[in-house]
C-alpha positions as CSV (number, residue, x, y, z in Angstrom):
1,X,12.0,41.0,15.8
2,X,10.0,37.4,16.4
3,X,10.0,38.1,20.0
4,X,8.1,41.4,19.4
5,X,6.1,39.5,17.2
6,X,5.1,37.3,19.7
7,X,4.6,39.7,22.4
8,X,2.2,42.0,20.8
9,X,0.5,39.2,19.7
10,X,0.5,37.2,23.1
11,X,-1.2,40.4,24.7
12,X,-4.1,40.2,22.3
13,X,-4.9,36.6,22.6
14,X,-6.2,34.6,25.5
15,X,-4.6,31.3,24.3
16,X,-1.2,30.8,26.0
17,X,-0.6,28.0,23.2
18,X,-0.4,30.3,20.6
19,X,2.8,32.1,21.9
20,X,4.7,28.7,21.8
21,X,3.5,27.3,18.3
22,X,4.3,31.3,17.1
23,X,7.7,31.2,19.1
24,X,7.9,27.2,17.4
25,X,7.0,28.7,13.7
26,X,9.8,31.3,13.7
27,X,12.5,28.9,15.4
28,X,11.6,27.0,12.8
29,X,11.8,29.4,10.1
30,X,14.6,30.2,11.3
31,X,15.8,26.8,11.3
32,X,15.3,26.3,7.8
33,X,18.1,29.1,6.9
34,X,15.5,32.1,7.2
35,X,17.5,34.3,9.8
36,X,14.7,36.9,9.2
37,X,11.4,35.8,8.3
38,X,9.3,37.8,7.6
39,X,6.3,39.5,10.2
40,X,3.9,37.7,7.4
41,X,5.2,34.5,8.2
42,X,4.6,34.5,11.6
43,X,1.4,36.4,11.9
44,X,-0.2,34.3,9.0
45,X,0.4,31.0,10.9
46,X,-1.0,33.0,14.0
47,X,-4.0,34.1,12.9
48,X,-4.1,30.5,11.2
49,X,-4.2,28.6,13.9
50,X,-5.6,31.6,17.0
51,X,-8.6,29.2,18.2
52,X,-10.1,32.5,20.2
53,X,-13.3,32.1,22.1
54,X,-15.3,32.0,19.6
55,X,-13.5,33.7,17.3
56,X,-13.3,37.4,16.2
57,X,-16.5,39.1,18.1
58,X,-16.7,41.6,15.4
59,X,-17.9,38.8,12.9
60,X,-21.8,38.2,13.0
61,X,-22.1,34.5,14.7
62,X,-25.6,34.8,12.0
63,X,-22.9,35.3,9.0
64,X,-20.2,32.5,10.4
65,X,-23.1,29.9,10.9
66,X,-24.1,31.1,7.2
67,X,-20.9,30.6,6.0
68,X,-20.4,27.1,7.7
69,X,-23.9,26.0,6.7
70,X,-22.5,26.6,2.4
71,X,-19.1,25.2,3.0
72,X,-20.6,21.8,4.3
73,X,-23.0,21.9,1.5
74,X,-19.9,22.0,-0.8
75,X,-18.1,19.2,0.8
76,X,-15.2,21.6,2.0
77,X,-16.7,22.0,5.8
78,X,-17.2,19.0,8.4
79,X,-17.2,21.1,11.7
80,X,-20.3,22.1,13.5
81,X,-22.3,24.9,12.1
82,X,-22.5,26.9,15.2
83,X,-21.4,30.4,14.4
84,X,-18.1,29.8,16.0
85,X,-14.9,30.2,14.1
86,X,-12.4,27.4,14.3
87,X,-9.4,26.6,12.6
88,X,-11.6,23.5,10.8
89,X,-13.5,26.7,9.1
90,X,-10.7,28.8,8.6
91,X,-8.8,26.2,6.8
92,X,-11.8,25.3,4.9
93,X,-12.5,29.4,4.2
94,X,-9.2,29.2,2.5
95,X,-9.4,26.4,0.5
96,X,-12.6,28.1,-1.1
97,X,-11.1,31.6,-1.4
98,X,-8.4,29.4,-3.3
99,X,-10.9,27.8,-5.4
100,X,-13.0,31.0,-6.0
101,X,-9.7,32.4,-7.2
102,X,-9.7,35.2,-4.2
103,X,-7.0,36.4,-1.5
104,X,-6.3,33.5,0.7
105,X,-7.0,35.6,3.8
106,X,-9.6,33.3,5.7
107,X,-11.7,36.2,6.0
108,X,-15.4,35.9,6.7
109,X,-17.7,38.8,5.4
110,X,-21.1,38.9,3.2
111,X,-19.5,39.2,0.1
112,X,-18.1,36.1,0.6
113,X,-20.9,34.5,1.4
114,X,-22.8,35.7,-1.4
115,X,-19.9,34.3,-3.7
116,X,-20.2,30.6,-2.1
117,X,-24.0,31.2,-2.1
118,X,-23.8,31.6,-5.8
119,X,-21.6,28.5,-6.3
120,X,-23.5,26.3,-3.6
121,X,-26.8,27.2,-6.0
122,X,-24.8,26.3,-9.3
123,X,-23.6,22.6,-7.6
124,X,-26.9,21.9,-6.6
125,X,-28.3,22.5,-9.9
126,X,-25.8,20.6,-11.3
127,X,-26.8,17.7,-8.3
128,X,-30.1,17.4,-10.0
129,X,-29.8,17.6,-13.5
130,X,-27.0,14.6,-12.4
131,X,-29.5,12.6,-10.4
132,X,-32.7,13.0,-12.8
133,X,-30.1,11.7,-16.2
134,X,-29.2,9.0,-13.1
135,X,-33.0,8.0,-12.6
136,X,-33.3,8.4,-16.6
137,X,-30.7,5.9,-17.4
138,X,-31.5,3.6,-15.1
139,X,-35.7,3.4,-16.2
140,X,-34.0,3.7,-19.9
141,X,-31.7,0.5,-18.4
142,X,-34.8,-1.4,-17.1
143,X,-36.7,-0.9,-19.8
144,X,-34.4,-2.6,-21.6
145,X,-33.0,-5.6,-19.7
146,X,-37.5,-6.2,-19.5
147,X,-37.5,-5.8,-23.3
148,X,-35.6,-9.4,-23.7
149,X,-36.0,-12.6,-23.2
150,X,-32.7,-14.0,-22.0
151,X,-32.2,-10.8,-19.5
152,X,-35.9,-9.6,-18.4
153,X,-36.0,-11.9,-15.3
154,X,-32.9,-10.1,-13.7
155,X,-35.8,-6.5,-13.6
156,X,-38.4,-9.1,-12.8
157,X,-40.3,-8.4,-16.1
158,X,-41.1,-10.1,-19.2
């Protein structure tokens, strides 16, 4: 059944690598007292880790840039934003369908993107309101340290 797995596969992909580290997966599956495992298993880690050229064609490179650009925003993305999928951005996709509290598919669409949109707007409202009660506290700070004798030439007032 893995070898079938791997074959189909294997004829869809232009990545030789992929075959091995699929072929790798279910040895090791297998390894670990799965005699089985399941198609899931192995296609998951396949699409996982399929580096394409440039990823599935279908998906808008508009769309994937899109999504790239809102994942680095949220701290969850380091690659380039170059509308080029990549394991980097699949990994991160998942780890913010995961946080969203979606289906951990790594799928890219606009709905998604409208869902990080809506949370990449909330954290950088949440940025400012943090660094304007920052700036606050630290004039409130100033104003204080000035405001006595024994500490007002550490602000340089007195």
């Amino acid at each position: 059944m893995i070898g079938a797995i791997s074959l189909v596969r294997a004829a869809n992909l232009r990545e030789r690598a992929l075959v091995t580290v699929v072929v790798l997966v279910a040895g090791a599956l297998i390894g670990a007292g799965r005699a089985d495992p399941a198609p899931a298993d192995v296609v998951v880690v396949a699409a996982a880790i399929d580096p394409g050229e440039g990823g599935d064609p279908a998906i808008d490179a508009d769309l994937v840039r899109a999504v790239q650009r809102r994942l680095a925003e949220l701290g969850l993305f380091r690659g380039p934003v170059d509308g080029r999928q990549s394991l980097a951005l699949d990994i991160a996709v998942r780890e913010a369908q995961r946080s969203l509290g979606l289906r951990e598919d790594g799928l890219i669409s606009p709905e998604f993107l409208a869902r990080l949109e809506g949370v990449a707007e909330k954290a950088q409202a949440l940025r400012r309101r943090l660094d304007e009660a920052r700036e606050r506290q630290s004039r409130e700070a100033r104003t204080l340290l000035a405001a006595s004798p024994t500490t007002a030439d550490l602000v340089g007032g007195a």
